[in-house]
N, C-alpha and C positions, 0 to 999 in steps of 0.2 A: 494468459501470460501472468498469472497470479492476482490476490487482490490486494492492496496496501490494510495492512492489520494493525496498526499502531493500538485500535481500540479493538478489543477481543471480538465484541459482538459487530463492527462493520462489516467483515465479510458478511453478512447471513443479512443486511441491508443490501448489500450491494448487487447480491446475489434476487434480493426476494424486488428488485427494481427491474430485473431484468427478464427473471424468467418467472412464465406464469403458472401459478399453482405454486411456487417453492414452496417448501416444509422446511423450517429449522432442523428438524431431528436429520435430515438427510446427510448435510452436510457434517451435523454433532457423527454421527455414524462413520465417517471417515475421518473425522481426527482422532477421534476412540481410535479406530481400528488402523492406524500410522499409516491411512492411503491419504492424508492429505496434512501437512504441518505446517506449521508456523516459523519461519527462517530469516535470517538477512539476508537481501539478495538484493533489486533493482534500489539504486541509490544510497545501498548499506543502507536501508530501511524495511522494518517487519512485513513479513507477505504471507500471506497464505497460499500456500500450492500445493498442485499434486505431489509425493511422494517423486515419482517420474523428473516431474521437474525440477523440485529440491535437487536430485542428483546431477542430471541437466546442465541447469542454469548456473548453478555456484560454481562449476569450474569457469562458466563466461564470464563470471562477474568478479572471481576473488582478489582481483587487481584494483577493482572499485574499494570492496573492504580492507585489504590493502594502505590504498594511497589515502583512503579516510581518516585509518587509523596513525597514518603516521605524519600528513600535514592537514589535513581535515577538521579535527580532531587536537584537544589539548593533552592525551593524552600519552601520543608518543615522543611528545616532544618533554615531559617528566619524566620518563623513565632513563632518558638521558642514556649513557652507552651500557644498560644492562644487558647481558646478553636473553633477548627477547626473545629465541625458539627454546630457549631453557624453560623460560618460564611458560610460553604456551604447553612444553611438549608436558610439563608437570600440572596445569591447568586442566590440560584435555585427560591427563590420566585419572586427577579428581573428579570428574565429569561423568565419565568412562564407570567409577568406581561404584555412584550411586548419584543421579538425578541431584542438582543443588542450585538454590538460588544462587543469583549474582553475591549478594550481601555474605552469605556462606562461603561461594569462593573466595571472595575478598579474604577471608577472615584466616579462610586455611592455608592462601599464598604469602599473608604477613606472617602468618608463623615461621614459613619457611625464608622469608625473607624480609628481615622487622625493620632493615633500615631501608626498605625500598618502598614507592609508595603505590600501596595496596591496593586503591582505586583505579589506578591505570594499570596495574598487569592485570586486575581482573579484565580490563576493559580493554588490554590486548588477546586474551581469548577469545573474548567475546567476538571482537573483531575478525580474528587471525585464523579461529575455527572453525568451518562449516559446524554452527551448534543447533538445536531447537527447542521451540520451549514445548514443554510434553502437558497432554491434559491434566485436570480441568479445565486448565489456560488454553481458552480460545473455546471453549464449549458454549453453546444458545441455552441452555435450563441453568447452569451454572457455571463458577469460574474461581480462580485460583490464583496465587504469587506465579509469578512468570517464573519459573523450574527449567533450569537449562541440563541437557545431556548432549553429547557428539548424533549427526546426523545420520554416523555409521551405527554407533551403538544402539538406535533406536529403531534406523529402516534395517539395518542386515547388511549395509552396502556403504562403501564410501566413496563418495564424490573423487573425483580426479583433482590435483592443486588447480591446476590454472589450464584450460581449454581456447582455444579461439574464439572468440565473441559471433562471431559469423552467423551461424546459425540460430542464436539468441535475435540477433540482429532482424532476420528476416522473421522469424516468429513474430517480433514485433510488429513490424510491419503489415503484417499477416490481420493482426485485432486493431493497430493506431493508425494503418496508414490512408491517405497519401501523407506523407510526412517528410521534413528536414532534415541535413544532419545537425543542426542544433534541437530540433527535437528528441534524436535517435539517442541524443549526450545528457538533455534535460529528463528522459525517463530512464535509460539506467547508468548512468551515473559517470562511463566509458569517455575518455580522449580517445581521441582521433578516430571521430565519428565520419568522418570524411572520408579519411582511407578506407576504412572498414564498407562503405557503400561503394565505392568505386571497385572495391574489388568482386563486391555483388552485383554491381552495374548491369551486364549483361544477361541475367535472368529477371530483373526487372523493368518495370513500367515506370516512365516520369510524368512528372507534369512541369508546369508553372506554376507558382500563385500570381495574385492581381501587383503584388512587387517585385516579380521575377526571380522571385525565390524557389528553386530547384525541388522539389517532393517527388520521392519514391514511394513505389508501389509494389507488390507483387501483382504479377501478370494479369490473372485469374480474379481479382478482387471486384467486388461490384462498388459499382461508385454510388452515393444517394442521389436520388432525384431532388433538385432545390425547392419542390412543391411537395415531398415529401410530410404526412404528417407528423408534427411532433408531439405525440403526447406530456402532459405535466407526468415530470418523475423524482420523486426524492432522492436523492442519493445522502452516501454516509458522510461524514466527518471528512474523511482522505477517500478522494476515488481516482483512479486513474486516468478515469477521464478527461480529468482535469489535469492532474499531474504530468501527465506522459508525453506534452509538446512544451516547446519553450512561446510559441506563438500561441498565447491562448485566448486573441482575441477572436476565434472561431468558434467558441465558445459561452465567452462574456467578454460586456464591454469594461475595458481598466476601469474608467471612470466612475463601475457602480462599488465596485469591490470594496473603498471605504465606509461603502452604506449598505456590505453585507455582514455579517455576524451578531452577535449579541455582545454587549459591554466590551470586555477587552480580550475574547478569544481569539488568539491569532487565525485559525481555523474552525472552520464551518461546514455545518451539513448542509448541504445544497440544496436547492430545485430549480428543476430546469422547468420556463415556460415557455411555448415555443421553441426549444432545443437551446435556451439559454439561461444561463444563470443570473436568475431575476430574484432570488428571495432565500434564505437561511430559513434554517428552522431546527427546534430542538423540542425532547421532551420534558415539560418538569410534574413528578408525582409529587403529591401531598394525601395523607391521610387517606391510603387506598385508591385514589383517581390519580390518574394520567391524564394532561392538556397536551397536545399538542401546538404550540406558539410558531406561527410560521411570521416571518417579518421581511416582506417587499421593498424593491429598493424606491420602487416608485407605487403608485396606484395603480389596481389591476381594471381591467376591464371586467364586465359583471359577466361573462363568460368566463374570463379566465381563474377570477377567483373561486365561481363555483366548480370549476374543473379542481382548483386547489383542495378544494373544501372535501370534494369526493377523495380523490386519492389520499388527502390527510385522514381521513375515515379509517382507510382498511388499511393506513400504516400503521394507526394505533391499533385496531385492531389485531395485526400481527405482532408490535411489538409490546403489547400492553396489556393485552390480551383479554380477559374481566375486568381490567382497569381501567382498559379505554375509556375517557370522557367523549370529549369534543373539540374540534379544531379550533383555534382563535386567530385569525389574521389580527397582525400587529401594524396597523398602518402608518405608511410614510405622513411625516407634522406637512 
């Protein structure tokens, strides 16, 4: 159900957490080759998907980007009563015309329109259009100004305006569930997350949680065992795994969250220890080496930070690759 791409290189983290053996060049090999892009879509925020799903998913969602851009968002409310499919349908034909940064559109809609303001009708296109940003933007060897073109003019095909959420709905389901409808609202973006399952109701499985709170299932899904192992796993900057419920104490406890990240990041690469998010972590290179800095919310046990210490090993080594140093746990005072 896509990956959250805010930062070019997390999908290929997200991905190299999950499956064993990943290759960067894999995935670089399908954004090259327009089987996999970079779009707005769950929360009117960047994803990487298939091609397939780009098409997909943006007609479930164009209502999210949509209601974003126009109370979300400051900047449909500056454009004040310009007529705004004017200015998209001349946006997308600049688009259409040749590959352009954001800053570029800007510049060739204030031509056309100098007492309007510039940064919000670019940033109704941006909105308003099924766009994506075309390589080197989003490549693992290297990377590029985010380049926007239409997602017709790049796949061959153009998404439909606005589709039924329905089947976006159950696909979710499908990779986040047992899940809420305040969850099904907090990962992609959708009002009336409630109707929208009630009207799925009857091909799916419920549950309870321990507050009586209602989760949906699809039928066929396996549930985890609570003895389950959970291996220590990095994850990137934005991952949906975290993202995708609004209850995310299933995940991490509220209370440690102040004592994750580094100085004043609002957001943080994760690790889960135990299946929970116990510890940040980031890279910082200097003069050809790469450290990996992992920093706990509390003290680990000597098991678990040597578990840390291993899998910090061979993420440097993927993403650091001759540069890898060595892990450093950054201890709780």
């Amino acid at each position: 159900m896509g990956l959250q791409a805010q930062e070019p290189r997390d999908p290929y983290v997200a991905l190299w957490s999950r499956i064993e053996s990943f290759r960067p060049e894999e995935l670089e090999r399908l954004v090259a080759g327009r089987e996999a892009v970079r779009t707005t879509l769950m929360r009117a925020t960047i994803h990487l998907v298939t091609a397939r799903d780009c098409l997909a998913l943006r007609p479930a969602l164009q209502r999210v980007a949509e209601r974003v851009f126009r109370s979300g968002s400051p900047f449909g409310r500056r454009l004040g009563d310009v007529d705004v499919a004017e200015i998209v349908a001349a946006g997308r034909a600049l688009l259409e015309e040749e590959p352009r940064t954001r800053a570029e559109l800007r510049s060739l809609l204030a031509e056309r329109w100098p007492d309007r303001d510039a940064e919000a009708m670019a940033h109704a296109v941006a909105y308003l259009v099924p766009l994506v940003q075309i390589p080197p933007r989003g490549l693992w060897s290297r990377s590029g100004r985010a380049t926007l073109t239409t997602a017709a003019a790049w796949l061959g095909r153009t998404p439909a305006g606005e589709a039924p959420p329905d089947a976006a709905v159950r696909r979710y389901l499908a990779a986040f569930g047992p899940a809420s409808a305040r969850d099904v609202a907090a990962w992609s973006g959708l009002t009336g997350a409630r109707a929208i399952l009630e009207r799925l109701r009857r091909g799916l499985r419920t549950f309870r949680d321990e507050h009586g709170v209602e989760l949906f299932d699809v039928p066929d899904a396996p549930l985890g065992r609570p003895d389950a192992p959970a291996p220590v796993r990095f994850l990137p900057q934005y991952d949906n795994v975290f993202l995708s419920h609004a209850d995310r104490s299933r995940i991490g406890d509220a209370a440690d969250r102040p004592h994750l990240g580094f100085g004043d990041d609002r957001f943080f690469s994760m690790v889960l220890i135990g299946g929970f998010l116990r510890a940040s972590w980031r890279i910082e290179r200097e003069r050809g080496a790469a450290t990996l800095l992992v920093r706990p919310v509390r003290k680990l046990a000597k098991r678990d930070a040597a578990a840390v210490a291993a899998e910090g090993r061979r993420l440097l080594a993927f993403a650091a690759g001759d540069a890898a140093g060595d892990v450093r746990l950054i201890l709780p005072a």
